[in-house]
N, C-alpha and C positions, 0 to 999 in steps of 0.2 A: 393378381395384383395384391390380394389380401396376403397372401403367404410372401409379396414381397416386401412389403411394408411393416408386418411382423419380422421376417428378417432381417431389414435394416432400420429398428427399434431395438435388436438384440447385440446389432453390430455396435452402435452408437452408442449404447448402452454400458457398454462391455470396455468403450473408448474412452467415454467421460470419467469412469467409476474413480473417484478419490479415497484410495486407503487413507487410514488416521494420520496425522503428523507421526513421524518416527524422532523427531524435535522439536524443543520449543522455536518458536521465529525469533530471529535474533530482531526483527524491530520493535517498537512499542507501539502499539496499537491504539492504546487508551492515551496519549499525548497526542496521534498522528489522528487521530478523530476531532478530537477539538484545533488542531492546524490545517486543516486541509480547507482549501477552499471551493466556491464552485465554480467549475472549468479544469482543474488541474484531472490530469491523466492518472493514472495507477496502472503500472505493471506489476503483472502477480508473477510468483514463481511456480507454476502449475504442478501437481503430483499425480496426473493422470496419464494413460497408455498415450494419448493425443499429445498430454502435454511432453512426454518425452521425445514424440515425434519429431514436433516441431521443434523441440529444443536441438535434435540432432539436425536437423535442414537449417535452420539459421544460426546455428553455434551461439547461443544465447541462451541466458537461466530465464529471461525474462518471454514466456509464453502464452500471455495472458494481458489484455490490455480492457481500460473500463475509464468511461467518462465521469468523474463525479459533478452530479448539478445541484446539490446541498439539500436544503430542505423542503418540503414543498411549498411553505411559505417562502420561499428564495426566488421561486419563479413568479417573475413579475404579469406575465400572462398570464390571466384567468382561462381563458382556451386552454394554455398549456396542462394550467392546473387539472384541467377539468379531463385532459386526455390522460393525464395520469393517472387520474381514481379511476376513469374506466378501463387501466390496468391496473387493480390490485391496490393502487399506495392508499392508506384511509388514515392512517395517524401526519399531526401537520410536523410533529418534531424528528419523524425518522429520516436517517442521513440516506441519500438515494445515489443508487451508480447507475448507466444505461450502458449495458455491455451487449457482444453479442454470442450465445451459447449455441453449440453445436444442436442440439435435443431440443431448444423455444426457437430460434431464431435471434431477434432482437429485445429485448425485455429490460424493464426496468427492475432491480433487485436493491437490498440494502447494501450499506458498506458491512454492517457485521457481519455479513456473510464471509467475509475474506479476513473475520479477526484469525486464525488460526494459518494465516500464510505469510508471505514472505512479501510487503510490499516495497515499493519506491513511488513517490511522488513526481514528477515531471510538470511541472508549472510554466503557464504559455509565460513567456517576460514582453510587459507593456501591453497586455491584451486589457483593450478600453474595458469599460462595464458596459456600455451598451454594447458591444461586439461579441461580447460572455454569455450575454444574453441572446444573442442568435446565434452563438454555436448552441447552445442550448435549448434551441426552440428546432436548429436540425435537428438534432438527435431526439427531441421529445416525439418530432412528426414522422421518426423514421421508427416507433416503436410499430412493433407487429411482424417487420420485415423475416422473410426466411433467411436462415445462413447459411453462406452459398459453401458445401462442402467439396463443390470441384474446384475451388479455389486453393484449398487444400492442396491439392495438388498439380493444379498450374505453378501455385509456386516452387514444391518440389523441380517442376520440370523447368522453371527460370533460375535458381540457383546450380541448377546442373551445366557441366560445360557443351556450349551449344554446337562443338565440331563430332559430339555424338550422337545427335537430336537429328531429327530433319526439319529441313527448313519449314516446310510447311506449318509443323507445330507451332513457330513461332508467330504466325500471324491466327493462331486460334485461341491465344494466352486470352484468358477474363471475356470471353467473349459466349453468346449462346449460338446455338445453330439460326437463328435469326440474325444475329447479328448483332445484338443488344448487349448493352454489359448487363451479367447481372447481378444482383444482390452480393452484400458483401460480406467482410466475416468483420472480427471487434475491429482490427486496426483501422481499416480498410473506413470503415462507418465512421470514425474519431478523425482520421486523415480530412474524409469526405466533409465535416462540421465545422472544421477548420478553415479548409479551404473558401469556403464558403461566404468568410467575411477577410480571405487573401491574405491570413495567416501563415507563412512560412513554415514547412516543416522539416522537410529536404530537399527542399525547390533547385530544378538545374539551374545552373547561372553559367552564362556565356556573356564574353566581350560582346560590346555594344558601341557603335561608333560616337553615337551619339549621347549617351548615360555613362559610357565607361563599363557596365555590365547590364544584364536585362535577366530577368528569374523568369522561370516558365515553371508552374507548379506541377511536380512527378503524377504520374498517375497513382492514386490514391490506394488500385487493389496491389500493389507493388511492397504496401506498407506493411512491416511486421512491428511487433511491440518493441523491438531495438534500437526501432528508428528515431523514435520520441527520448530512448534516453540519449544516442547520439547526436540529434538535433542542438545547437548550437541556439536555438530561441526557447530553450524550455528548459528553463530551472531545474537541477536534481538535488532534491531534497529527502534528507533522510532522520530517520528518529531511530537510532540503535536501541535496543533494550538496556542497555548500559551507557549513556552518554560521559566520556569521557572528560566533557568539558563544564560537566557540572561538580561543583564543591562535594565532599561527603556529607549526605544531608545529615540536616542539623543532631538527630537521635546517637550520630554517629560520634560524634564533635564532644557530646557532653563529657563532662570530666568522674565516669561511671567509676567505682572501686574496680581493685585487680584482684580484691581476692573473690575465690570462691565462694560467696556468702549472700544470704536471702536478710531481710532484715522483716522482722515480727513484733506491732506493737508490742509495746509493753512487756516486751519480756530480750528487746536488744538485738542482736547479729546472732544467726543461727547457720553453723555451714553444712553447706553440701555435698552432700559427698554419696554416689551409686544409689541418686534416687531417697534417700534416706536425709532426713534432716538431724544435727543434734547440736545442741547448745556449746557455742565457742567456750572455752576456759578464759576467766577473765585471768589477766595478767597479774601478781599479787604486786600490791600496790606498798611502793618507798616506804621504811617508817618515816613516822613525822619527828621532826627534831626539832626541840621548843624552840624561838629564838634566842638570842643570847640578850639579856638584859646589858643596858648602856654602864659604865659606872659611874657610883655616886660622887663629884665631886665634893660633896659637903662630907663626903668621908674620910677622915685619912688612914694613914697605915702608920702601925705600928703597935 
């Protein structure tokens, strides 16, 4: 057992490893910290062997999903607060996400952990504050959990076409040899918080004799990080690194000189030129031409 839990510590390992950005993220990071609120979703765009995984099984950049529930001053539960510190949070101003990671399970981490990624906002639309506050009290009490890595590939074998599969597979999807569902992975967990206070995410909806339609909420481990930007009840909100639809700011605007030139007390415009500075040649200046005196009326000619 020791040699196989060292092995699959080296496999996992080997899974998660995130090389450096090979770019910068085209979002802005330091704007989308101070707009983000708590409850809104974040998909990431993952750079790991895993995250390529899954990006091939659900044709989606987005492989990576995280709850943000703001600050721990934000949570109105004192319980809450207090299950927090005894994971790790100790400062009250850090911005906090509850995701779920292949190597902890379910854990609470910061947002700057994700400054150097690719994110998207997904915002529930019309989600009360008290309702914000119990998906956020799920996900605080689901801290601890393991993450269920045969989910991993349950889903593999449900995006697969099922006239290849056998049948039987089908009734073993998310399920344990008890019979139990068990534990979930990030979507799955964020899905599950939702639900919880009958927030919509991609709920079936069939006719209804009597309503005209009726929702039956999907099952939760079904959920990838796709689902939340297709969802239809959650805002997609973005902060480019470049926003388009703002003015040139103002430094841009000023009405600077066009020449090449540094300007030095006291001694006037000096240009530029390969690193070297040297004193512009002043321009020689008009002669002065006296004015013309008026004539003397009381003078005459002759």
């Amino acid at each position: 057992m020791q040699m196989y839990g060292k092995l699959r510590k080296k496999v996992v390992d080997w899974l998660i490893y995130e090389p450096p950005p090979s770019e910068v993220p085209p979002c802005d990071f330091d704007r989308l910290k101070y707009e983000i609120r708590p409850c809104d979703v974040l998909l990431m765009e993952g750079r790991s062997r895993i995250s390529r995984i899954i990006r091939s099984v659900i044709q989606s950049p987005w492989t990576h999903a995280a709850l943000y529930i703001g600050r721990l001053s934000d949570v109105e539960d004192e319980e809450l607060q207090e299950i927090l510190r005894q994971h790790g949070v100790e400062k009250e101003s850090t911005r906090l996400v509850i995701e779920g990671l292949m190597d902890k399970g379910t854990v609470v981490s910061t947002l700057s952990s994700y400054r150097h990624h690719h994110i998207r906002i997904c915002r529930p639309i019309g989600l009360s504050a008290a309702d914000a506050q119990m998906v956020i009290s799920y996900a605080i009490r689901s801290l601890g959990g393991s993450y269920n890595v045969r989910q991993l590939f349950d889903l593999g074998r449900f995006f697969l076409p099922w006239s290849i599969l056998p049948r039987s597979w089908g009734s073993t999807l998310f399920r344990t040899p008890t019979g139990e569902p068990e534990s979930g992975v990030c979507s799955s967990l964020i899905a599950e918080a939702f639900s919880s206070v009958q927030f919509p995410v991609l709920p079936f909806i069939e006719p209804n004799a009597e309503t005209g339609v009726e929702l039956t909420q999907r099952n939760p481990y079904l959920f990838t990080p796709k689902d939340f930007d297709y969802s239809p009840y959650f805002e997609i909100i973005k902060y480019p690194l470049f926003s388009p639809e703002e003015p040139l700011p103002y430094y841009r605007r000023l009405p600077w000189t066009k020449e090449n030139v540094y300007y030095q007390d006291y001694f006037g415009k000096y240009l530029s030129q390969q690193g070297k500075m040297r004193k512009m040649k002043k321009k020689p200046a008009a002669p002065e031409v006296p004015p013309e005196k008026p004539d003397d009326p009381d003078k005459g000619g002759g």
